[in-house]
Backbone bond lengths (Angstrom), bond angles and torsions (degrees), N, CA, C in turn:
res aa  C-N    CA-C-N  psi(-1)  N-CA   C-N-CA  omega(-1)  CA-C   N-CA-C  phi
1 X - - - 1.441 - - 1.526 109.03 -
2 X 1.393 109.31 143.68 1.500 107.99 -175.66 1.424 113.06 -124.11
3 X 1.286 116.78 137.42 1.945 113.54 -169.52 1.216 100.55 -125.78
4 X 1.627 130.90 125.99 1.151 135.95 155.03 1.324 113.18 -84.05
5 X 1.108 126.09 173.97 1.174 132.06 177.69 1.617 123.24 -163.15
6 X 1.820 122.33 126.01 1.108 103.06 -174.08 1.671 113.87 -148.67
7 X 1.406 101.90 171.40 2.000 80.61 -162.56 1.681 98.62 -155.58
8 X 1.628 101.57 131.90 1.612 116.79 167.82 1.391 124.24 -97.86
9 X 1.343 127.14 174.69 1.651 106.50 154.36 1.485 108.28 -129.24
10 X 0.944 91.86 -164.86 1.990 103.99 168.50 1.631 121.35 -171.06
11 X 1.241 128.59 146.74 1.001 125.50 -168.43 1.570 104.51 -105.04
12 X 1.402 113.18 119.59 1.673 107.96 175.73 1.021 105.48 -139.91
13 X 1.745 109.12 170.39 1.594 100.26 159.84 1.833 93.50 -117.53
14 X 1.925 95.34 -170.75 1.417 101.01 -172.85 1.649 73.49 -177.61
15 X 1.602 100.63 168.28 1.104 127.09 172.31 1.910 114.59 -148.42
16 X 1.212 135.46 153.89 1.462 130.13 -143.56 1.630 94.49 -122.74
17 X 1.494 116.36 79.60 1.264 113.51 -178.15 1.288 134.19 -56.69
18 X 1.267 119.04 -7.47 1.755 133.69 165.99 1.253 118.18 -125.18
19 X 1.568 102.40 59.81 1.197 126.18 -157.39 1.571 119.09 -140.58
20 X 1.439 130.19 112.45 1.174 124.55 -157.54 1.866 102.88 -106.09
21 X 0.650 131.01 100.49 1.454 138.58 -154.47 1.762 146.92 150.64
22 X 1.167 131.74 -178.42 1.368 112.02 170.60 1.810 103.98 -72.14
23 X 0.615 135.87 -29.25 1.504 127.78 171.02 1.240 120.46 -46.50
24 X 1.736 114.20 -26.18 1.305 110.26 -174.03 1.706 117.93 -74.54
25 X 1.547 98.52 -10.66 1.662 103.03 174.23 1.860 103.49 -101.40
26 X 1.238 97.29 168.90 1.249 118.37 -156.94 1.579 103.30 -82.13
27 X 1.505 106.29 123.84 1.433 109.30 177.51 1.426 120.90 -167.13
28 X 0.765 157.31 154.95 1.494 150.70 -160.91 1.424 130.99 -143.83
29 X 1.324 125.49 158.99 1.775 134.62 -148.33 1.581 95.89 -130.47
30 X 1.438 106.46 172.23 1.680 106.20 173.16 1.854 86.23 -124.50
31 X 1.368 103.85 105.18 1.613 102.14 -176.11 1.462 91.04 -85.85
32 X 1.643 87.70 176.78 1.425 105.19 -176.06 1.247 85.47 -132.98
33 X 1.582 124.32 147.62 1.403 132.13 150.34 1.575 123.49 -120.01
34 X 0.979 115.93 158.72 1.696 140.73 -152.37 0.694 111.21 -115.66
35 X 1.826 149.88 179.14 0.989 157.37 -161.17 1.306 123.73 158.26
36 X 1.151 144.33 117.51 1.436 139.64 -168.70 1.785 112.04 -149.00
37 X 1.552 101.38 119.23 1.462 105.95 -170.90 1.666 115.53 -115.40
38 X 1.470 143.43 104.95 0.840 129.04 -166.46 1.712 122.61 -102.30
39 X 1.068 124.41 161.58 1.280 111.94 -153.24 1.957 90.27 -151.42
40 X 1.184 109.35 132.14 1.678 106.95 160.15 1.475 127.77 -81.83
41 X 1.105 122.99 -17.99 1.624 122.18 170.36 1.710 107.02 -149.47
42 X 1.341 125.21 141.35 1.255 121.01 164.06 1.607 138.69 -103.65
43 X 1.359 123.53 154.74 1.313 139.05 -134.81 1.330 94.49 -58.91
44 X 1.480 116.89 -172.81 1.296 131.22 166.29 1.809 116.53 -60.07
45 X 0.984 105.57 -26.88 1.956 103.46 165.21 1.201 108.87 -106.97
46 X 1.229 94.73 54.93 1.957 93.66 176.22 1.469 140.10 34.27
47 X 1.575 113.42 24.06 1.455 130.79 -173.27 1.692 90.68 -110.94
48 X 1.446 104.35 142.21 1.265 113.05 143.51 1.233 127.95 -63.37
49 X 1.395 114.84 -55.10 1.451 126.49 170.89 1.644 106.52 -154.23
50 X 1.658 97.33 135.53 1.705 100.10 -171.75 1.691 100.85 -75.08
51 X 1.475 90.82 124.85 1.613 126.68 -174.65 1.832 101.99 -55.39
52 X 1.286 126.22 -43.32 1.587 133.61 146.99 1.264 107.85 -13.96
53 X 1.813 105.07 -76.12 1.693 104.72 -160.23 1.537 101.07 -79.94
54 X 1.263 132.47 -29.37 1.648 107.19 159.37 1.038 143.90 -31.38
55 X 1.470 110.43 -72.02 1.246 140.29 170.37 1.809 105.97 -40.87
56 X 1.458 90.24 -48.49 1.694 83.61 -166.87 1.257 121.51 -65.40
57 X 1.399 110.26 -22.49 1.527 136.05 178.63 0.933 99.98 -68.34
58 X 1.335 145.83 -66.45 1.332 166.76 165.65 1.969 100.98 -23.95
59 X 1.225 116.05 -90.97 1.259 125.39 164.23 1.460 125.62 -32.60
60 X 1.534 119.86 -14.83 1.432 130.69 -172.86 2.067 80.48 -91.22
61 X 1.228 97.20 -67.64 1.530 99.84 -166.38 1.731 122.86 -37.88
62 X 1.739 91.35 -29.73 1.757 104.48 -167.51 0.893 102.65 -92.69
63 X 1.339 134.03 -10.26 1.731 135.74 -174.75 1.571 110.30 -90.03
64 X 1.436 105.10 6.49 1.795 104.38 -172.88 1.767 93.37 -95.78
65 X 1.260 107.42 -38.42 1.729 107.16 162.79 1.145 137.91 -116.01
66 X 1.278 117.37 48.92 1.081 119.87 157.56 1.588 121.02 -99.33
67 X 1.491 95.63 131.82 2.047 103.03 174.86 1.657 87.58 77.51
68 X 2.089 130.91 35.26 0.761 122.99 172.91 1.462 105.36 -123.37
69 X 1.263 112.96 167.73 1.753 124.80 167.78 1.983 94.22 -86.45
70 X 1.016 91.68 103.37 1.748 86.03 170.25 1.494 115.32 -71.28
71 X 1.407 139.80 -7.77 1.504 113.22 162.47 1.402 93.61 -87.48
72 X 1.525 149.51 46.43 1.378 126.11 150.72 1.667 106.86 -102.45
73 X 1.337 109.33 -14.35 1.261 88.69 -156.39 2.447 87.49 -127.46
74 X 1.797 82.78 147.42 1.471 97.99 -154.07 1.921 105.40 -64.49
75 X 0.772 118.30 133.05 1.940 134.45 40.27 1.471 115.10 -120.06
76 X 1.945 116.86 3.25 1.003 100.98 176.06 1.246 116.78 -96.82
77 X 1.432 143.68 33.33 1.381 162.17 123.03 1.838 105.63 -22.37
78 X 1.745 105.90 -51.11 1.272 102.87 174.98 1.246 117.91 -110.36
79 X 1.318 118.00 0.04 1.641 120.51 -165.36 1.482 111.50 -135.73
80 X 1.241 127.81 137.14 1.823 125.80 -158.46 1.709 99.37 -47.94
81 X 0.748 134.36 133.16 2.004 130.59 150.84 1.270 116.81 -66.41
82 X 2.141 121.58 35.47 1.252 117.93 141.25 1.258 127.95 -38.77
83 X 1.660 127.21 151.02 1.170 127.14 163.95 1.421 106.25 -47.69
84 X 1.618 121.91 -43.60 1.601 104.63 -155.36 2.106 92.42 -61.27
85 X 1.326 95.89 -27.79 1.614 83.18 -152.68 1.422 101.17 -84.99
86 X 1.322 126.52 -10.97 1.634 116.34 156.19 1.544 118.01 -86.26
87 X 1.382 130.14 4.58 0.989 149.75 -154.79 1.993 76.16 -99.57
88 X 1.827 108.23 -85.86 1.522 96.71 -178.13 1.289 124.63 -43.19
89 X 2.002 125.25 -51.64 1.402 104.71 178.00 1.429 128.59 -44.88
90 X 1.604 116.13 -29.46 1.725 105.06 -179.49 1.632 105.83 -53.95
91 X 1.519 88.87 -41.80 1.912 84.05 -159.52 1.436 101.95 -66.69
92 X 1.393 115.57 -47.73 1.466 109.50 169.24 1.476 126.26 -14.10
93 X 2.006 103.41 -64.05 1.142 99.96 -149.00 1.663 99.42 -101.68
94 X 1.591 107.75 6.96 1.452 101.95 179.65 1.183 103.79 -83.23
95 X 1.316 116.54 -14.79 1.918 114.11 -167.21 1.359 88.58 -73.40
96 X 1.251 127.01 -38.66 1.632 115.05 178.56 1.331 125.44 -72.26
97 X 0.984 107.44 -3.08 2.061 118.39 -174.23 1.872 99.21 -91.80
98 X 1.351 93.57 -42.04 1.946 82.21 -162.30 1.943 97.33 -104.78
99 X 1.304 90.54 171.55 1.271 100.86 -150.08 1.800 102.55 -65.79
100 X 1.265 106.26 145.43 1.600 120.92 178.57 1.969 117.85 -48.13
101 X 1.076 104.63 -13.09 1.627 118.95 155.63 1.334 124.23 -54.89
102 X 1.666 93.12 -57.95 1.370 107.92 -142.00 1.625 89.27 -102.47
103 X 1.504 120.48 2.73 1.532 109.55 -168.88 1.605 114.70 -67.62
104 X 1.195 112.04 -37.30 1.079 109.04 169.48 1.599 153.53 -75.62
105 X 1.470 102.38 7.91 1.210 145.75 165.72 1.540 115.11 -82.80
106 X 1.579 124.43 1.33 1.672 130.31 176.54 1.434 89.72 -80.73
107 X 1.164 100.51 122.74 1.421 76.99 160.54 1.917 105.04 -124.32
108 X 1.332 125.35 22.79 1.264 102.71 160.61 2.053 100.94 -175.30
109 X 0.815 91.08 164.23 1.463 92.52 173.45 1.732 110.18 -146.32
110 X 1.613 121.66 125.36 1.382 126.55 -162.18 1.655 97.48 -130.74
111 X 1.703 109.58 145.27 1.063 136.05 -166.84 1.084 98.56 -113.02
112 X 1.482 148.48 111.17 1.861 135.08 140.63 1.663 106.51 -92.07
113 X 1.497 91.57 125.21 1.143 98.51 166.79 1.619 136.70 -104.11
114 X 1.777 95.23 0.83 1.153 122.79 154.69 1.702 114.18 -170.56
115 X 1.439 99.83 163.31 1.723 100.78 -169.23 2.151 109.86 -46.94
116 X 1.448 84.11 112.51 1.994 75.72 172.69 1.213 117.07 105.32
117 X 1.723 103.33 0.61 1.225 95.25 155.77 1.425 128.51 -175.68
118 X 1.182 127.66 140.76 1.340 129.35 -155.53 0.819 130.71 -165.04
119 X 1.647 141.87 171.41 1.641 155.04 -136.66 0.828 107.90 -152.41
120 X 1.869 117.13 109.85 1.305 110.89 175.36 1.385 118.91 -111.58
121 X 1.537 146.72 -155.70 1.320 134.29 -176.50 1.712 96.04 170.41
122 X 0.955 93.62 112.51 1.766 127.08 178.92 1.676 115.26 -134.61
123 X 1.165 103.10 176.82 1.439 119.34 155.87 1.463 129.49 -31.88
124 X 1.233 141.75 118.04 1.860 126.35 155.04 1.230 100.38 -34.95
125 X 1.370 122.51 119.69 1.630 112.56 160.69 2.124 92.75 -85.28
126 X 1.262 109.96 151.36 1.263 130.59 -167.98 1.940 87.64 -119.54
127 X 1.503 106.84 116.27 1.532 104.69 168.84 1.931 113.24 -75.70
128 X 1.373 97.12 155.19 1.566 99.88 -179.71 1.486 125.68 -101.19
């Protein structure tokens, strides 16, 4: 099995509206996001998947918040702008970026919102 892996950041702020703490005021991180695509054999140029169209996918997604207030812009308008829950939209919206083959081969998408620690969101793995 073969795993690529690839990662952007962005600088935002957000604040945690059901949130009892300093988090609940407005302040912001330079996250990093993750990405990991796995694949069982690779193509005719010996890539699993060209590291380009990841990334770029990846970087398309992180460029919608960056230098943003993340509760303005949707889905966290209705839903906290935790890592876990920007952690699922990547994977969400990466399954829609790469090709309908290969979607099921994500196997995770991770949020740091600072060094040491972080939220990731993948698949249920089901034990055998």
């Amino acid at each position: 099995m073969y795993t690529i892996s690839v990662q952007a950041h962005y600088d935002a702020a957000h604040l945690l509206r059901d949130y009892e703490g300093k988090c609940a005021r407005l302040h912001g991180h330079r996250y990093v996001v993750q990405v990991a695509l796995q694949m069982a054999e690779v193509g005719s140029k010996g890539m699993a998947y060209d590291f380009g169209d990841l990334k770029g996918h990846l970087k398309t997604l992180a460029a919608r918040f960056d230098h943003q207030n993340l509760n303005d812009i949707p889905p966290f308008t209705e839903i906290e702008s935790t890592a876990e829950n920007q952690a699922r939209f990547f994977f969400d919206e990466m399954k829609k970026l790469i090709p309908p083959d290969l979607a099921g081969g994500l196997l995770y998408a991770r949020v740091s919102e600072s060094p040491g620690q972080w939220a990731q969101y993948g698949p249920l793995e089901t034990g055998s």
